[in-house]
DRENVO-353763 format. One line per field, with one value per residue (C-alpha): residue in three letters; x, y, z. Coordinates in steps of 0.1 Angstrom, whole numbers, plus 5000, padded with zeros to 4 digits. Example, Ala and Ser with C-alpha at 12.3 -4.5 7.8 and 13.67 -1.06 7.14 Angstrom:
2
torke: ala / ser
xx: 5123 / 5137
yy: 4955 / 4989
zz: 5078 / 5071
***
This chain:
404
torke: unk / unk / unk / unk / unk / unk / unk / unk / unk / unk / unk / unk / unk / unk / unk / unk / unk / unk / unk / unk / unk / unk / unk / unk / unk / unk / unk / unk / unk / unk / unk / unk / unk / unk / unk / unk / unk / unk / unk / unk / unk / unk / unk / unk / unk / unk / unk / unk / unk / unk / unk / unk / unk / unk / unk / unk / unk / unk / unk / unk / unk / unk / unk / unk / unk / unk / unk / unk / unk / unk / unk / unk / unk / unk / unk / unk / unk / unk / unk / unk / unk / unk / unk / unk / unk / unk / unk / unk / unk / unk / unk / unk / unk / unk / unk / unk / unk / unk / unk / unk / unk / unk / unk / unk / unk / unk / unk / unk / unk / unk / unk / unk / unk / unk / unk / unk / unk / unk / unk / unk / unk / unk / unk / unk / unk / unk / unk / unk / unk / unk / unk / unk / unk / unk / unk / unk / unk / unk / unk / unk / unk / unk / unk / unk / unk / unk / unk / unk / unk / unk / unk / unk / unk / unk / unk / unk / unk / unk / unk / unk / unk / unk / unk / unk / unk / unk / unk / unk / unk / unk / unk / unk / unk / unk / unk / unk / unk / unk / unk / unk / unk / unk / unk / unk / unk / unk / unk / unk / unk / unk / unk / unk / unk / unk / unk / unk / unk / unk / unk / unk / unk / unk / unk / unk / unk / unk / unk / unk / unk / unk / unk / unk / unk / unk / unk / unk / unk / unk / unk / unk / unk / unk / unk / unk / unk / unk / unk / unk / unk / unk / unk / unk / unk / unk / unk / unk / unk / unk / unk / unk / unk / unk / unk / unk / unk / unk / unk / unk / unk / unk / unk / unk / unk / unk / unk / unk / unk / unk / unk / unk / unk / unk / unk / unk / unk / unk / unk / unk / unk / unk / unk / unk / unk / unk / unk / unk / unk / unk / unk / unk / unk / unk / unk / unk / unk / unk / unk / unk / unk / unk / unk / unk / unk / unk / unk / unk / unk / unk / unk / unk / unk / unk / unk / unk / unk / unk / unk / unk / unk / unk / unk / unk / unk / unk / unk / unk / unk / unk / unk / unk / unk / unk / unk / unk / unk / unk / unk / unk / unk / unk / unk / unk / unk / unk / unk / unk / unk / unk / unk / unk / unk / unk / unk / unk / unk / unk / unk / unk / unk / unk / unk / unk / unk / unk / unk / unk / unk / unk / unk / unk / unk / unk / unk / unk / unk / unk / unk / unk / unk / unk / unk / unk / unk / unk / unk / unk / unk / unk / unk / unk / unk / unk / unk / unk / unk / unk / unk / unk / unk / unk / unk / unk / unk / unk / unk / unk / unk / unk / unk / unk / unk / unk / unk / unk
xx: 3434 / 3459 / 3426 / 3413 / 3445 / 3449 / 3414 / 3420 / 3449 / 3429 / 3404 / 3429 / 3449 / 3439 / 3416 / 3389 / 3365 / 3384 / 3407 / 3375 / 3363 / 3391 / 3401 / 3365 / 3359 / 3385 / 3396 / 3380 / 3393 / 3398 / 3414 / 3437 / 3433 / 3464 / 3455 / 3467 / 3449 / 3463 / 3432 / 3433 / 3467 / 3457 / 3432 / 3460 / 3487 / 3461 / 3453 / 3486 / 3495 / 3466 / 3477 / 3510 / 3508 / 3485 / 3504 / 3541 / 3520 / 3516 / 3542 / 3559 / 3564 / 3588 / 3580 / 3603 / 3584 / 3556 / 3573 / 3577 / 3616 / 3633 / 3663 / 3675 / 3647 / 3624 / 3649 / 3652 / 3612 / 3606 / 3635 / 3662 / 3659 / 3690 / 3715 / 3700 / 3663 / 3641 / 3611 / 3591 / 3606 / 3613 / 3570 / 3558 / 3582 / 3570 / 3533 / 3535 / 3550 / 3520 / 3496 / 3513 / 3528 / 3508 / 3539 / 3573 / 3604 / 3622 / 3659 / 3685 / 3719 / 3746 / 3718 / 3700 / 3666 / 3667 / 3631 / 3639 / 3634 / 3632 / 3632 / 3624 / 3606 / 3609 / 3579 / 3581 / 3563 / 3590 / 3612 / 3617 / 3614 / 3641 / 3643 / 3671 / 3683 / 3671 / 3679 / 3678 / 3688 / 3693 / 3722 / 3720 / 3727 / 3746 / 3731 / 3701 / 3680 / 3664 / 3625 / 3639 / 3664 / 3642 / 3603 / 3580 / 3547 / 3516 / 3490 / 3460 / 3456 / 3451 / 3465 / 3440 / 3464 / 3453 / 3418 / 3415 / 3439 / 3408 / 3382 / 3404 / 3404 / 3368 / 3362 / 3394 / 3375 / 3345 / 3369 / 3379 / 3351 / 3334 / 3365 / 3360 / 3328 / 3327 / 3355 / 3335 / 3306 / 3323 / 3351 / 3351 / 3338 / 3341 / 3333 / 3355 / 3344 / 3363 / 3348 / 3361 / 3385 / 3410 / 3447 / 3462 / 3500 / 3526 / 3529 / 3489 / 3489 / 3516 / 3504 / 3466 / 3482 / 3501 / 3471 / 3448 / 3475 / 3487 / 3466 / 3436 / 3448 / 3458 / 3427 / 3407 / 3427 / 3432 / 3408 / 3414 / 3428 / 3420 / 3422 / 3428 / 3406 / 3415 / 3392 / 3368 / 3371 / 3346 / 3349 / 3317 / 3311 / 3292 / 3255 / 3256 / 3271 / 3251 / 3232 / 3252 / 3278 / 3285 / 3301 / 3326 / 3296 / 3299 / 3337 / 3334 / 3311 / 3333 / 3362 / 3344 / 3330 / 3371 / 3380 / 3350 / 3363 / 3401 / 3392 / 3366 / 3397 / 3420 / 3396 / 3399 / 3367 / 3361 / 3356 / 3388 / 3407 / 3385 / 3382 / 3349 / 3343 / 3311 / 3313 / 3349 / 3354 / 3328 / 3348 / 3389 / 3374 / 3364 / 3397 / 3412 / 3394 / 3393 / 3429 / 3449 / 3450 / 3449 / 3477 / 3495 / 3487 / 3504 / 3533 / 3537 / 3534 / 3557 / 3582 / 3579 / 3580 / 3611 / 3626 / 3618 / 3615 / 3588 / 3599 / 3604 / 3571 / 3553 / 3571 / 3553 / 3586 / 3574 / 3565 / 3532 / 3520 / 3501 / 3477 / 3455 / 3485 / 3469 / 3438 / 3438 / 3440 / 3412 / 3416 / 3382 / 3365 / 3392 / 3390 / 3364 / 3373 / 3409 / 3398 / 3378 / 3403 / 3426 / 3401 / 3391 / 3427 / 3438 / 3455 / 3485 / 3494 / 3518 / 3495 / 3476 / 3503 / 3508 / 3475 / 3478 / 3509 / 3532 / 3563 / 3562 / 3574 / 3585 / 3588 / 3567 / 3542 / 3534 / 3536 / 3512 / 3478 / 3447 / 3410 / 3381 / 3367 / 3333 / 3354 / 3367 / 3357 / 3325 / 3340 / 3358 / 3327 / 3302 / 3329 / 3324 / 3287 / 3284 / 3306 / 3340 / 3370 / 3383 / 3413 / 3379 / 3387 / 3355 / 3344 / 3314 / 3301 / 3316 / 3350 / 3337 / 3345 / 3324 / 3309 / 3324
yy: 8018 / 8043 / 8064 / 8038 / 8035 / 8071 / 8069 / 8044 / 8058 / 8093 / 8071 / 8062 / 8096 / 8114 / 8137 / 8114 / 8135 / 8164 / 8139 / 8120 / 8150 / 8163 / 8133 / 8126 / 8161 / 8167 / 8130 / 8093 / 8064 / 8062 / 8040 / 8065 / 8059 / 8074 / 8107 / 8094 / 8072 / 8064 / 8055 / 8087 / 8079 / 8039 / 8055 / 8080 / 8055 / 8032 / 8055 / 8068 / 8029 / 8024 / 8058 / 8051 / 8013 / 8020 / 8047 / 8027 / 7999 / 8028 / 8033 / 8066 / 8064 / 8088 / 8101 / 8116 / 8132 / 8112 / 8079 / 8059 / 8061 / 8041 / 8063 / 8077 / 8097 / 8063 / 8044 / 8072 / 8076 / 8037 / 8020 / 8039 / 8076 / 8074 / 8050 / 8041 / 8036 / 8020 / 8038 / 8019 / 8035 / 8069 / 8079 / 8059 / 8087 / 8111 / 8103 / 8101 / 8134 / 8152 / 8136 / 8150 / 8179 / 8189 / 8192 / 8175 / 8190 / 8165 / 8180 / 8163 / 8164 / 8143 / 8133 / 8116 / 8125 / 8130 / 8137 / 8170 / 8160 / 8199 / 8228 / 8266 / 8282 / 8321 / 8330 / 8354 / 8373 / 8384 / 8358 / 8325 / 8312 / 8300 / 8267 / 8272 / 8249 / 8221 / 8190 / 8155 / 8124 / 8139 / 8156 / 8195 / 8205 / 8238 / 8257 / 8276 / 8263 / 8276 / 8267 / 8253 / 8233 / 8216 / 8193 / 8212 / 8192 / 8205 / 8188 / 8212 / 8245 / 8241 / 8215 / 8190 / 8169 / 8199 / 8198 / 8159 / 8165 / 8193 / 8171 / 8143 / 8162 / 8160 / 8124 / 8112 / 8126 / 8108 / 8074 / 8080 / 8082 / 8055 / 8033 / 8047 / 8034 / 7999 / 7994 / 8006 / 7989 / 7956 / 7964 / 7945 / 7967 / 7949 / 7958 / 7949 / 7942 / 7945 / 7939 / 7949 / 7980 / 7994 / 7986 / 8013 / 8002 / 8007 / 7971 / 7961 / 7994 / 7979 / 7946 / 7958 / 7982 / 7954 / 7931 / 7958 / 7966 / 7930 / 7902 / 7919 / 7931 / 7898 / 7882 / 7906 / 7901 / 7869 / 7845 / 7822 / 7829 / 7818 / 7851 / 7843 / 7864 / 7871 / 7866 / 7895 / 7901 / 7900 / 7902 / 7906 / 7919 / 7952 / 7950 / 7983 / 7972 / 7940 / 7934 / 7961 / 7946 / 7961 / 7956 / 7974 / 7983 / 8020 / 8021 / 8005 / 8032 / 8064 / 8043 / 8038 / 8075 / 8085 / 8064 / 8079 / 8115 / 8106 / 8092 / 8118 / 8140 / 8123 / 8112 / 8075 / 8050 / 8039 / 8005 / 8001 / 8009 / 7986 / 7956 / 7956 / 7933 / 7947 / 7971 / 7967 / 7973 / 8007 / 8022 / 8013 / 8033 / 8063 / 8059 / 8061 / 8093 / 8111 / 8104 / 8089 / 8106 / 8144 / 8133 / 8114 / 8151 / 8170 / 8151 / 8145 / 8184 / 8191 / 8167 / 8182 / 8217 / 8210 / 8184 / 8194 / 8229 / 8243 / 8236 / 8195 / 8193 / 8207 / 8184 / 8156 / 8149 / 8147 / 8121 / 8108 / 8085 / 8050 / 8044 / 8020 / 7986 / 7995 / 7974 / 7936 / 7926 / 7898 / 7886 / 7878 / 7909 / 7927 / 7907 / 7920 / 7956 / 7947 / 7932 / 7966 / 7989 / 7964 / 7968 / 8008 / 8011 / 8029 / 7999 / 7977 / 7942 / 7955 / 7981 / 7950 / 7930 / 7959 / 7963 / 7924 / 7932 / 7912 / 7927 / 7945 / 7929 / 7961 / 7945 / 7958 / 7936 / 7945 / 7982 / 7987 / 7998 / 7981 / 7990 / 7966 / 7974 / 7984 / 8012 / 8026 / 8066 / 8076 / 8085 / 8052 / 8032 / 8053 / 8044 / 8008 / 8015 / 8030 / 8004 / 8013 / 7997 / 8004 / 8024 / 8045 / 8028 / 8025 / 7987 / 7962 / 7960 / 7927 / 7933 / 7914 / 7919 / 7940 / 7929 / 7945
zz: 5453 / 5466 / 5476 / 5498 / 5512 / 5522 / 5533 / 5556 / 5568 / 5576 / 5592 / 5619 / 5626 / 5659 / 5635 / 5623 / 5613 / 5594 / 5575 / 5563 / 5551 / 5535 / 5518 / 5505 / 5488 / 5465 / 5456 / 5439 / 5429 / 5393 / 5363 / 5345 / 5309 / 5285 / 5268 / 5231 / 5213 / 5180 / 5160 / 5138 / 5131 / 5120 / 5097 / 5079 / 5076 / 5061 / 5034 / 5027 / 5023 / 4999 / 4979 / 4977 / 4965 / 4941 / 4925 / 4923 / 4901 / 4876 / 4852 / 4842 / 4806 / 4787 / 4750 / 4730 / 4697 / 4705 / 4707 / 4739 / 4750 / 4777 / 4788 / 4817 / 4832 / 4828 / 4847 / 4875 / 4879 / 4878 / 4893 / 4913 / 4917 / 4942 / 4948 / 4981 / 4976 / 4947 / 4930 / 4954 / 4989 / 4968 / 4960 / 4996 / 5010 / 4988 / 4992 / 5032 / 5030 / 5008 / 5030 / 5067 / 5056 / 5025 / 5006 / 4992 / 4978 / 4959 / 4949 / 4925 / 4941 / 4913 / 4890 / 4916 / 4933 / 4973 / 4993 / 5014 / 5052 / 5062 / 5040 / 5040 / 5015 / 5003 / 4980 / 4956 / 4927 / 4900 / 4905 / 4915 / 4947 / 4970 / 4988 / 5020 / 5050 / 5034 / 5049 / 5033 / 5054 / 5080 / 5063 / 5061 / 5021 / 5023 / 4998 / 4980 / 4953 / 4929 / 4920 / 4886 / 4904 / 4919 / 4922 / 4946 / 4947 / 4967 / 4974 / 4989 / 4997 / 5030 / 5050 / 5052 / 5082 / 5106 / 5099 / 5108 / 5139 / 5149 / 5146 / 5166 / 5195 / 5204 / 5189 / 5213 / 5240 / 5231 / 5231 / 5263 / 5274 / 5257 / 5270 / 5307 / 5307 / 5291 / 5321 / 5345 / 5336 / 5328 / 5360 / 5394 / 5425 / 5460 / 5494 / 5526 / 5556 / 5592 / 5618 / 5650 / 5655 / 5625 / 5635 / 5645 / 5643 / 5617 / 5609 / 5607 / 5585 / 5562 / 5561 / 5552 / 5525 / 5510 / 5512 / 5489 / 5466 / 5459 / 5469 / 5460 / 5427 / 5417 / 5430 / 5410 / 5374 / 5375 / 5361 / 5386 / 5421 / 5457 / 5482 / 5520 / 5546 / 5579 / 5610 / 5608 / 5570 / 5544 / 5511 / 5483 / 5449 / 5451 / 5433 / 5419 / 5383 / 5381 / 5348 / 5333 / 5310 / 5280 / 5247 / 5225 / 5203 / 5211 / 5207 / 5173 / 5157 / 5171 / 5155 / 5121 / 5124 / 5125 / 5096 / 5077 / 5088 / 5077 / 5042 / 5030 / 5038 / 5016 / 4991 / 4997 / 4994 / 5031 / 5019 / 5002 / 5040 / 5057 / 5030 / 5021 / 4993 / 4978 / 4955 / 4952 / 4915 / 4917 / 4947 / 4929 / 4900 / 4920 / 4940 / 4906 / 4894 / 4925 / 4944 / 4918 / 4887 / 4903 / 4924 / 4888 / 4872 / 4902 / 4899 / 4861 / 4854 / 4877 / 4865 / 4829 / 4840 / 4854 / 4835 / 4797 / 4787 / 4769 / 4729 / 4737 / 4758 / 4724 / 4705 / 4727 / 4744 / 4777 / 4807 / 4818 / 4845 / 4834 / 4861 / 4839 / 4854 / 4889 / 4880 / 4881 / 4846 / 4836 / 4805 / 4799 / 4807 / 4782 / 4756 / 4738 / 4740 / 4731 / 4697 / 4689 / 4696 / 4671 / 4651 / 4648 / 4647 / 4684 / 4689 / 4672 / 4682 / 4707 / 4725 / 4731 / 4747 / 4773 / 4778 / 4793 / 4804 / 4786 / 4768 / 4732 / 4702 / 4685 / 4650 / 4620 / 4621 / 4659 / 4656 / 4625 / 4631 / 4612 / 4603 / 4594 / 4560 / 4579 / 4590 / 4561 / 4555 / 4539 / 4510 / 4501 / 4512 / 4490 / 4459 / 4467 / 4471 / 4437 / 4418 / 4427 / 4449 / 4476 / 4461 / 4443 / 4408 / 4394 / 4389 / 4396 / 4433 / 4439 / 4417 / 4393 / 4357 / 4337 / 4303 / 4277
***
C-alpha cells in the first residue's frame, strides 16, 4: 500500500515522467511474510516429547549380586535425582539436551545429580578427560571434573540437529513460498478509479493517503464493511485472480515432508508424532527397538561405568533400564504367555505380578520358581519312561506297586 502511495505521490511532483519511472523499476507492492517458520521446531519438540515420556515410564532397577535392591541409587534414578526436580523433569531435560546438542553431562554435586547447562570439554588419549566452566542453573560451578566424576552421555557421532537445520533451510524457503502464493491467489486486488484531475494539495494528498491505508484496509479484511466513495471514485475487484482460489493442500505436504525429514533423523515412527492409529502397536515396537533401548543402553552403561566399578558389575551388581512398563498392559493378550513362563520356570509368582504391574509379595511362596512335569530333563523323564520315578528310583510306570 505504501507503494501506491508513493506512486501517487510521484505522479503529482513537477517531474511526472522520471518519478513514474523511477518508482516503477526498482519497487512492488508486496505482503512481507516473516523469515522463521517454526514447523521444524514443532516436529523436534514433538519427538523429543514422545522419547522422553516414553523412557521415564521405564524403570531403572538396581541389582546387587543378582538380586533386585531398592537403595539409594534406585531412589535417585527413579524419583528425585536433586532436591529440586523429580526423575520426570531430570531425563525430559536430559533427553532434550541429547537431541539439540547431541550430548549431556550430568555431574553430582552433594550426592545429587545436576544437568550441565554449559560445559567445556578437553579430550584426551592417556588420561582422562576434563570437563571445565561448566555451568548448571545458571550457576557457574568453579571447578574441573574429572571423566569419572562425572555422566557424559552421547548420542551420535555427528550432530544430527545440524543436518535437519540444513535441510530446513531450503524447505522454509519452499513454505514461504507456498504461503506467498495461497495469499496471493486467495488475496483481494482492487482497482481505483479517479476520474477528473489528481489533487495536488497537501491536504487532498493526506486525506487520499489516509483513505488507502485505513478505510480501504478495513474494507478489505473485514467480512463485512460498507466503504464510502467520493464523486469520481470507483472502486472494483480486479479479474486477474478470479477462479483461482487455492487451498492449503500444498502447504500441508511440505509440512508432512518436514516431519518425515525430522523423525527419520531421530529414529521416531512418523505415525506415532502425528497420531495415526493404524498400525499403532507395529510402529511402538519399532520405536522401542530402534530409539528406546539404544538410547536405555547409552545411558545405563554409562551409569555403571561410573557408578560401580568393574569387580561389582561382574558380580551382577549393576543397574539396568525396564522399558517393557512403557507398553499398555492388556491383561488378556498376556495372559497366556504369563502362565508359560510360570510354567518353564523364568518366572515366579511375583515376576508375574510386575509383569501386570502390581506390587511383589516377596514371601516364599512368591519368589520360588516352578516346572510342569512335561518339562522335566531327558534324563529324569526317560527314568519314568523306563519304570522309574521322578527322583530315578526304579518302580512301575504308574507308581504302582510291583508284584512281588
Amino acid at each position: 500500500m505504501a507503494v501506491v502511495i508513493d506512486w501517487i505521490k510521484s505522479a503529482l511532483s513537477s517531474d511526472k515522467e522520471s518519478s513514474f519511472n523511477k518508482t516503477m523499476e526498482g519497487s512492488c507492492y508486496t505482503d512481507t511474510l516473516p523469515a522463521q517458520i517454526y514447523y521444524k521446531e514443532l516436529a523436534i519438540q514433538s519427538c523429543v516429547s514422545i522419547i522422553a515420556n516414553a523412557l521415564v515410564m521405564s524403570e531403572f532397577q538396581t541389582f546387587e549380586k543378582g538380586i533386585e535392591q531398592r537403595k539409594d541409587i534406585h531412589y535417585l534414578l527413579n524419583v528425585a535425582p536433586n532436591k529440586n526436580q523429580n526423575a520426570v523433569e531430570f531425563w525430559h531435560e536430559v533427553i532434550t539436551k541429547l537431541i539439540y546438542d547431541n550430548e549431556c553431562l550430568i555431574v553430582m554435586l552433594d550426592d545429587e545429580l545436576f544437568v550441565a547447562e554449559d560445559f567445556h570439554q578437553d579430550e584426551y588419549v592417556y588420561y582422562q578427560d576434563v570437563y571445565s566452566n561448566v555451568s548448571v542453573r545458571g550457576l557457574p560451578i568453579n571447578r574441573k571434573f574429572q571423566d569419572e566424576e562425572v555422566l557424559y552421555l552421547k548420542l551420535n557421532d555427528k550432530n544430527v540437529k545440524k543436518v535437519i537445520d540444513g535441510l530446513y533451510s531450503d524447505y522454509s524457503q519452499l513454505l514461504v513460498a507456498a504461503i506467498k502464493g495461497y495469499k496471493k491467489a486467495n488475496g483481494f486486488k482492487g482497482i481505483l478509479k479517479i476520474d477528473g484531475q489528481m489533487p495536488t494539495d497537501d491536504e487532498s494528498v493526506a486525506q487520499l493517503e489516509e483513505m488507502l491505508n485505513v478505510q480501504f484496509k478495513q474494507y478489505i479484511e473485514n467480512d463485512n464493511a460498507i466503504m464510502p466513495l467520493s464523486d469520481g471514485m470507483e472502486l472494483k475487484e480486479s479479474d486477474s485472480n478470479k477462479g483461482v482460489l487455492k487451498d492449503t493442500r500444498d502447504i500441508k505436504k511440505l509440512i508432512d515432508d518436514i516431519i518425515e525429514i525430522v523423525c527419520m533423523a531421530i529414529n521416531v515412527p512418523v505415525g506415532l508424532v502425528k497420531g495415526d492409529v493404524a498400525g499403532v502397536a507395529d510402529q511402538t515396537d519399532n520405536f522401542l527397538m530402534l530409539r528406546i533401548n539404544p538410547l536405555a543402553k547409552i545411558i545405563t552403561t554409562e551409569l555403571n561405568r561410573k557408578m560401580y566399578s568393574k569387580s561389582q558389575y561382574l558380580s551382577k551388581t549393576y543397574v539396568k533400564m525396564d522399558t517393557q512398563k512403557i507398553r499398555l498392559v492388556d491383561l488378556g493378550k498376556i495372559a497366556t504367555a504369563a502362565d508359560l513362563l510360570f510354567r518353564i520356570g523364568v518366572h515366579n509368582m511375583d515376576d508375574n505380578r510386575e509383569l501386570v504391574g502390581k506390587e511383589r509379595l516377596n514371601t516364599e511362596e512368591s519368589t520360588q520358581y516352578y516346572v510342569t512335569k512335561n518339562y522335566n530333563s531327558v534324563v529324569s523323564q526317560n527314568e519314568i519312561l523306563k519304570g522309574g520315578d521322578e527322583d530315578g528310583k526304579h518302580g512301575t510306570k504308574n507308581n504302582e506297586p510291583r508284584d512281588s
